[in-house]
C-alpha positions as CSV (number, residue, x, y, z in Angstrom):
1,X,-3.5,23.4,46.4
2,X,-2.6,26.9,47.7
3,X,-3.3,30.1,46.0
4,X,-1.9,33.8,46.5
5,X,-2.4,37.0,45.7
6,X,-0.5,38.9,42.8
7,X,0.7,42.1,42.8
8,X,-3.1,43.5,42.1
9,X,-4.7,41.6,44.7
10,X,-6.0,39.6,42.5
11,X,-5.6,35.8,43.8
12,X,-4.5,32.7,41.4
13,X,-3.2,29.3,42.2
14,X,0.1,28.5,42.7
15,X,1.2,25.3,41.0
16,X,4.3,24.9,42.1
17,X,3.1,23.0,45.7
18,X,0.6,21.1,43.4
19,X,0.9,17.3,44.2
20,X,3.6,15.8,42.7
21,X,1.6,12.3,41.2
22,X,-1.1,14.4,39.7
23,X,0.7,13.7,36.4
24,X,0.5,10.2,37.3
25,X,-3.1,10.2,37.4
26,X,-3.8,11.3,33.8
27,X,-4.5,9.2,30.9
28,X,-3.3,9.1,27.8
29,X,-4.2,7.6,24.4
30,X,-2.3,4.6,22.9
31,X,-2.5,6.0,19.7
32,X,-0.2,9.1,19.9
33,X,3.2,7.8,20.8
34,X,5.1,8.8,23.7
35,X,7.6,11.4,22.5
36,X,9.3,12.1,25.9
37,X,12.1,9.5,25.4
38,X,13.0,10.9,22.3
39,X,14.8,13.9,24.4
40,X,15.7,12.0,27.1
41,X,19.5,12.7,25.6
42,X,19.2,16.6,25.8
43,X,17.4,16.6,28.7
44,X,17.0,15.4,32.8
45,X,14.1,15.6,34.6
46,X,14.3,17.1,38.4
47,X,12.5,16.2,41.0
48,X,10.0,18.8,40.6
49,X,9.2,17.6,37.4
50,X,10.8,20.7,35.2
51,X,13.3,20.1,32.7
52,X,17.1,20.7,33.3
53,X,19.6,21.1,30.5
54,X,22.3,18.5,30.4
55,X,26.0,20.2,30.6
56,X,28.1,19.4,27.4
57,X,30.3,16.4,27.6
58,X,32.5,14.5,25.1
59,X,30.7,11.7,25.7
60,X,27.2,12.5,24.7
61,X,28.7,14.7,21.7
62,X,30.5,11.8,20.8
63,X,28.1,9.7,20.7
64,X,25.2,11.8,19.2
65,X,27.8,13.0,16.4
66,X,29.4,10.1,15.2
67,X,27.9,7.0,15.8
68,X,29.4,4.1,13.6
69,X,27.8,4.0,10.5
70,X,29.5,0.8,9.3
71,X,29.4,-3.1,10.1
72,X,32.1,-4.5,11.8
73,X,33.6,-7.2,9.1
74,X,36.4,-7.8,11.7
75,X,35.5,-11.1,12.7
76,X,37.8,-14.4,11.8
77,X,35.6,-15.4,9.1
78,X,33.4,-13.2,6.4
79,X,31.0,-15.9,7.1
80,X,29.2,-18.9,5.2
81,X,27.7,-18.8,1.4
82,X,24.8,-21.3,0.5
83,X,23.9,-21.9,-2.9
84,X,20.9,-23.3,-3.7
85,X,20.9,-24.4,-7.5
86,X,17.6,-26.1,-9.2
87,X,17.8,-27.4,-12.4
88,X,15.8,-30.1,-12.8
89,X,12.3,-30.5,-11.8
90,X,9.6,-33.1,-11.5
91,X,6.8,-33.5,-14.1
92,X,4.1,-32.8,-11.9
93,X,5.5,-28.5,-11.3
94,X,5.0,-27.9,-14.6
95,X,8.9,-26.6,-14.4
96,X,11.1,-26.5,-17.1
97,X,14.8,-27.7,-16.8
98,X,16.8,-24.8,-16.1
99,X,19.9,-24.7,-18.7
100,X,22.1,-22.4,-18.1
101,X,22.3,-22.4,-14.0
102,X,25.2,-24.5,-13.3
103,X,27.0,-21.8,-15.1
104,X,25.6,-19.5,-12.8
105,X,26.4,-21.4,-9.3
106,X,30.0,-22.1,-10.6
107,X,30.7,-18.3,-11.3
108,X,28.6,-17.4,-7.7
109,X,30.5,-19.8,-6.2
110,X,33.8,-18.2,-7.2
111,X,33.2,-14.5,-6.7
112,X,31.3,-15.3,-3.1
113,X,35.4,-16.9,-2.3
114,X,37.5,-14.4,-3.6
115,X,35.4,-12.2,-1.3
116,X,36.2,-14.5,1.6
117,X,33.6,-16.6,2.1
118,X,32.9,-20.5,3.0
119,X,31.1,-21.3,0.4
120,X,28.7,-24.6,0.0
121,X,26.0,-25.8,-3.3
122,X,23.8,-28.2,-3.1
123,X,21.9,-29.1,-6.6
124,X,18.4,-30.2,-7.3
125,X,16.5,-29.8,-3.8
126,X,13.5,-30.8,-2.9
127,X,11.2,-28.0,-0.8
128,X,11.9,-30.1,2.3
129,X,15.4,-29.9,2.0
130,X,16.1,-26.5,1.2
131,X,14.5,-25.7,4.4
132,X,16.3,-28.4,6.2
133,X,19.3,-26.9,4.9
134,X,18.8,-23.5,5.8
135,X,17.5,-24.5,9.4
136,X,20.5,-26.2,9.9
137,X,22.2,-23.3,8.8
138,X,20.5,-20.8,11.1
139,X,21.2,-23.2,13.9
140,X,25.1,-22.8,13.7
141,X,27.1,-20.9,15.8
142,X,28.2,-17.5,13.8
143,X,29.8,-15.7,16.3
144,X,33.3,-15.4,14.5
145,X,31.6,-14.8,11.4
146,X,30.9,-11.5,9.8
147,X,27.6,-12.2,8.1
148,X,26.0,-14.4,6.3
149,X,24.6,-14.9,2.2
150,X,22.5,-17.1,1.1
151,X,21.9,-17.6,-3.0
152,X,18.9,-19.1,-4.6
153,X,18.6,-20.2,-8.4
154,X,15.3,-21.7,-9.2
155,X,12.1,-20.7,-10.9
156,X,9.9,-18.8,-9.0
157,X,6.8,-16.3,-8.7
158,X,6.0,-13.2,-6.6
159,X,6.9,-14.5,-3.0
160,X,7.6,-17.5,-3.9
161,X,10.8,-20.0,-5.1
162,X,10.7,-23.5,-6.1
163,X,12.2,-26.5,-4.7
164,X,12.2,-29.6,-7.2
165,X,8.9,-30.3,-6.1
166,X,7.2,-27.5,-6.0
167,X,6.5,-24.0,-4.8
168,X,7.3,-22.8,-1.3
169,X,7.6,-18.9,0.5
170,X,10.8,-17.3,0.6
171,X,10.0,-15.9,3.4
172,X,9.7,-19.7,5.3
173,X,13.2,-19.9,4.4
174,X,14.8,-16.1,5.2
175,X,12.7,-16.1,8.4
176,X,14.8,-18.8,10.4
177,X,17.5,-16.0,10.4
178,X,15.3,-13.3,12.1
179,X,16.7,-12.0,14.9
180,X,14.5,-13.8,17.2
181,X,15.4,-17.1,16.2
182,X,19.7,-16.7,14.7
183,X,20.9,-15.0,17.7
184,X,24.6,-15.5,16.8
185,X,23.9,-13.5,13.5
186,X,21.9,-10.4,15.8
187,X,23.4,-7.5,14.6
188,X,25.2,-8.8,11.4
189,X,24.1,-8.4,7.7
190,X,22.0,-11.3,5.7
191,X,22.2,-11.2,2.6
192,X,19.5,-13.3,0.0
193,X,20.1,-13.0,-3.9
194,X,17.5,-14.6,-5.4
195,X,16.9,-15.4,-9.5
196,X,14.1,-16.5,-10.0
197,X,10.5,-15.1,-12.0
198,X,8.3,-13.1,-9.9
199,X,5.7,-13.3,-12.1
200,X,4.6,-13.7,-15.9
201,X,4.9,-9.8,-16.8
202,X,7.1,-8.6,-19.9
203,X,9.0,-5.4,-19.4
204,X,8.9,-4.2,-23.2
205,X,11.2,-1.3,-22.2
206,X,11.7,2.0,-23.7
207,X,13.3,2.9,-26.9
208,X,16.8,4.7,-26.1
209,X,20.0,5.3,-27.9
210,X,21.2,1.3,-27.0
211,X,20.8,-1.6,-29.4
212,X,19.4,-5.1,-28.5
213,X,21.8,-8.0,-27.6
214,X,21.8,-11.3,-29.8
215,X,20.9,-14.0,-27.6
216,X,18.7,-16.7,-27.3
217,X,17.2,-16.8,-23.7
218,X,15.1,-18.4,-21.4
219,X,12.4,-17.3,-18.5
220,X,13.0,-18.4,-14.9
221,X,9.1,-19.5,-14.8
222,X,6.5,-21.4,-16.5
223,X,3.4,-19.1,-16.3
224,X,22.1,-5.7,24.2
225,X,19.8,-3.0,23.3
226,X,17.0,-3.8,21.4
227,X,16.9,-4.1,17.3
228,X,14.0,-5.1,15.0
229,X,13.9,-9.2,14.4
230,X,13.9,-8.2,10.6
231,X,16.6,-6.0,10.5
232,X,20.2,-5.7,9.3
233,X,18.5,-8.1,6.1
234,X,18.7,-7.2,2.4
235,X,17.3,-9.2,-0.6
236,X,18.8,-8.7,-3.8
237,X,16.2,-10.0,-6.7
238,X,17.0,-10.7,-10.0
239,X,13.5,-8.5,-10.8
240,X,10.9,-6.5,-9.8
241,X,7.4,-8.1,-8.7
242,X,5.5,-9.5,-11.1
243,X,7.9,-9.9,-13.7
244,X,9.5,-12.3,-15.8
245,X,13.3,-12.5,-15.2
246,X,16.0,-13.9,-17.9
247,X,18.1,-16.6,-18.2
248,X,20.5,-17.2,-21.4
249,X,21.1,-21.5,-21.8
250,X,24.7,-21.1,-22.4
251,X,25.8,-17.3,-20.8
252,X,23.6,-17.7,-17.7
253,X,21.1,-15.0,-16.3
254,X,21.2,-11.5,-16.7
255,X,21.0,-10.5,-13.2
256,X,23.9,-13.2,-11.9
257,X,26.5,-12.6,-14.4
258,X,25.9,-8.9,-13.9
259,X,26.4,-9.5,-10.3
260,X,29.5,-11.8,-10.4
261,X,31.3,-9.5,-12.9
262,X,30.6,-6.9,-10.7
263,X,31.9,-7.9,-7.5
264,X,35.0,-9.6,-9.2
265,X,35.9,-5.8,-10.0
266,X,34.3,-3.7,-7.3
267,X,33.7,-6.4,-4.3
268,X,36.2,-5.2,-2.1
269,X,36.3,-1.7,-2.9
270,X,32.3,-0.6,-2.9
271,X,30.1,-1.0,-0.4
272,X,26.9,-3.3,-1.1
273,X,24.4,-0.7,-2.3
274,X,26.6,0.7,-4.8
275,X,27.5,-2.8,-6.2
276,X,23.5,-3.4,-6.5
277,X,23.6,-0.3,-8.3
278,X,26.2,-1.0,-10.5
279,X,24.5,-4.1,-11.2
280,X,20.8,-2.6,-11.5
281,X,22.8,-0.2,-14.3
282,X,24.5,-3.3,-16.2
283,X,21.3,-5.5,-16.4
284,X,19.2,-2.9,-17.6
285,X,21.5,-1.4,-20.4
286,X,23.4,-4.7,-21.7
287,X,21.2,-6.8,-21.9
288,X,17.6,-7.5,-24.1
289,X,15.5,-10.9,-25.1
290,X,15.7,-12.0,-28.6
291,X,13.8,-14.7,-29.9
292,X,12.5,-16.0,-32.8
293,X,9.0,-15.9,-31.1
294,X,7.9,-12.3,-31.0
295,X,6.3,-12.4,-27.7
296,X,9.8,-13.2,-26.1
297,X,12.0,-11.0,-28.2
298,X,13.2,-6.9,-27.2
299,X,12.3,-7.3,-23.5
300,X,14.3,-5.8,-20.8
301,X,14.7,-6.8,-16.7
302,X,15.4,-4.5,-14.0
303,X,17.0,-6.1,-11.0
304,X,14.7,-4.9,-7.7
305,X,16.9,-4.2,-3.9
306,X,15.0,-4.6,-0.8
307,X,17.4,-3.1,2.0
308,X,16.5,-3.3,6.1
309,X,20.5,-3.6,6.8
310,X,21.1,-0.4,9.2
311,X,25.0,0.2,8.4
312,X,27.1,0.5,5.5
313,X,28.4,-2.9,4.1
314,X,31.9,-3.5,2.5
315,X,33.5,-6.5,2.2
């Protein structure tokens, strides 16, 4: 360490000899988050340690200014649809047979084509083999595939779907495509849409200028750089936590005829988050429970989005 003298004689240190590694010495705290990275665009460091101004280049502006905000759907296929439709349950769940769900998979099955994709049901699975399914199905090879949807009709409650035999987590099933463990689908959106209860709550709704809807219905329930694993994921559900969600015997549910009517008018024009939208807006306004039971009869559903895709999705 050297120090001079100023201009007043008066002496001071100068730091610019100061050993070069006694900022490697110094500790920091694990809790406050390194922030220098964060500029390492706008700035170099020289060797003396100050900070040098990087000179303008096309390159950086390019890159800082318009980064693509989009997912690349130019692969050779739009990728693979699984429908998983339960109807039929064994005594023991407690689960009603679901009328009305074949309906459902057959329209699902014909808007998820007309969008391009390879689409595959299977009917009346057991826990075991939905997951078997779905393993099998993260397994593949996706690389000339876009992205990848998966559909699930069953009854259900908060975090939870049904296989013919019982309860099981969704997320044991949507977790085989993490990142980590799909690698050919790192990157690329996964898309669940999932009708099914997520609870036994009514949503008695609030009075507005719309009239109720004559149906009879039914509930789903019986009381090279590195990205996030559980990214580029979005789960479409037919309702929010802890609620009931509605299914008509003969029309089908609300939330999947909203959505296939939807995407056979907008699929190819909107991007994802508007379609959801589109459908959030057509569930909650067209539709409301009547019953002869009172307890059943003017409720509403709201469908619920949970987004971690990073780019804008259109098919």
């Amino acid at each position: 360490m050297v120090f001079k003298l100023d201009m007043s004689g008066n002496q001071h240190i100068d730091r610019s000899t100061q050993d070069e590694g006694d900022e490697d010495r110094e500790d920091v705290v694990d809790a406050r988050p390194d922030r220098s990275s964060r500029f390492s665009l706008f700035a170099k460091k020289k060797k003396n340690g100050e900070e040098e101004q990087p000179k303008p280049s096309l390159s950086n502006q390019y890159r800082i200014v318009t980064p693509t905000f989009q997912y690349n759907m130019d692969y050779k296929k739009v990728g693979k649809c699984i429908i998983i439709n339960n109807k039929n349950f064994e005594d023991k769940t407690g689960m009603g047979t679901r009328n009305g769900t074949d309906k459902d998979a057959g329209d699902l099955a014909k808007s998820f084509r007309n969008l391009g994709f390879e689409v595959c049901t299977y009917n009346d699975r057991s826990r075991g083999d939905m997951e078997k399914l779905l393993k099998q199905a993260a397994e593949e090879n996706h690389s000339d595939a876009a992205c990848f949807a998966c559909i699930l009709l069953s009854h259900g409650e908060e975090g939870l779907i049904y296989g013919t035999d019982g309860p099981m987590a969704i997320k044991s099933l949507t977790a085989l495509f993490r990142g980590d463990k799909c690698k050919s689908l790192i990157g690329k959106p996964k898309l669940f849409f999932i009708q099914a209860c997520r609870g036994s709550e009514f949503d008695e709704g609030i009075q507005t200028d719309s009239g109720p809807a004559n149906d009879t219905l039914e509930t789903d329930a019986n009381p090279r750089y590195k990205i996030p694993v559980e990214a580029d994921f979005l789960f479409a559900y037919s309702t929010v936590p802890g609620y009931y969600s509605w299914r008509n015997p003969g029309r089908g549910s609300w939330f999947v005829q909203s959505l296939c009517s939807v995407l056979n008018e907008h699929g190819k024009q909107l991007e994802i988050m508007q379609i959801l939208t589109r459908v959030n807006y057509v569930v909650a306004t067209n539709f409301e429970s009547q019953s002869d039971d009172p307890r059943f009869s003017e409720k509403k559903q709201i469908p619920c989005v949970v987004s971690m895709l990073t780019k804008e999705l259109y098919f």
